[in-house]
N, C-alpha and C positions, 0 to 999 in steps of 0.2 A: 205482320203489319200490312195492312191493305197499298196499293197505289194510291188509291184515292186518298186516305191519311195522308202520306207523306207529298201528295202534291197540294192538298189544301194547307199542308204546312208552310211545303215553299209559297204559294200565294202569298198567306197571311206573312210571312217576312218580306217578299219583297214589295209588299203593300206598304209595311212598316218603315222599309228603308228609303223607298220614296219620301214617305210624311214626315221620315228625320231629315232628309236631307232640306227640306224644306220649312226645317222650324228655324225660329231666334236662339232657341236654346235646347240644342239637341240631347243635354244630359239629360234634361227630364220627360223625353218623349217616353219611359217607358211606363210614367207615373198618369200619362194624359191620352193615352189612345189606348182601345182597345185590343188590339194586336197586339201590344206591350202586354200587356198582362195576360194575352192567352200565352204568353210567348212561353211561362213557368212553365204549366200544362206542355205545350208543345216538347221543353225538354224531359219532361218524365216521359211522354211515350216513347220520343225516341232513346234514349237512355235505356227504358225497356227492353225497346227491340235490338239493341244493343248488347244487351247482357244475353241476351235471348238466342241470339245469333253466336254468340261465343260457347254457350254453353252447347250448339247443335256443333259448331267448329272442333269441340272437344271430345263431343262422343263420334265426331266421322275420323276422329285424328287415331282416337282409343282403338276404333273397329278396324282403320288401317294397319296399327301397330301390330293387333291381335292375327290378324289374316297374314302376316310376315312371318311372324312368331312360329304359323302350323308350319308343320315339316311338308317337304315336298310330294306332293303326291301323285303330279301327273308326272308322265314322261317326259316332256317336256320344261317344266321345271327344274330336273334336275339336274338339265347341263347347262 
């Protein structure tokens, strides 16, 4: 995910949080502005890059495991 994604993200939320804090009735700001309704889209990409990021966390955790695993082979390793 880009910077520039996730800062047009935070934008568009804290644009949103202004225009709630500034409604009569802020349960239904997310039925009446625009930001509200990107806001779905916004949680799919980051949810994405969330899952995305776990699964690169998983194969550098795997290649750590794996590189323990081999026997010693410098000199220095072995004491």
């Amino acid at each position: 995910m880009t910077e520039d994604l996730i800062s047009d993200i935070r934008k568009r939320h804290e644009y949103d949080a202004m225009v709630t804090e500034n409604l009569h009735f802020p349960e239904h700001h997310w039925k009446h502005t625009r930001v509200g309704l990107q806001a779905h889209n916004d949680r799919a990409a980051l949810l994405a890059e969330v899952e995305k990021l776990r699964a690169l966390n998983t194969r550098l955790r795997a290649q750590i495991a794996e590189y323990f695993r081999e026997p010693a082979t410098h000199p220095v390793e072995g004491t």
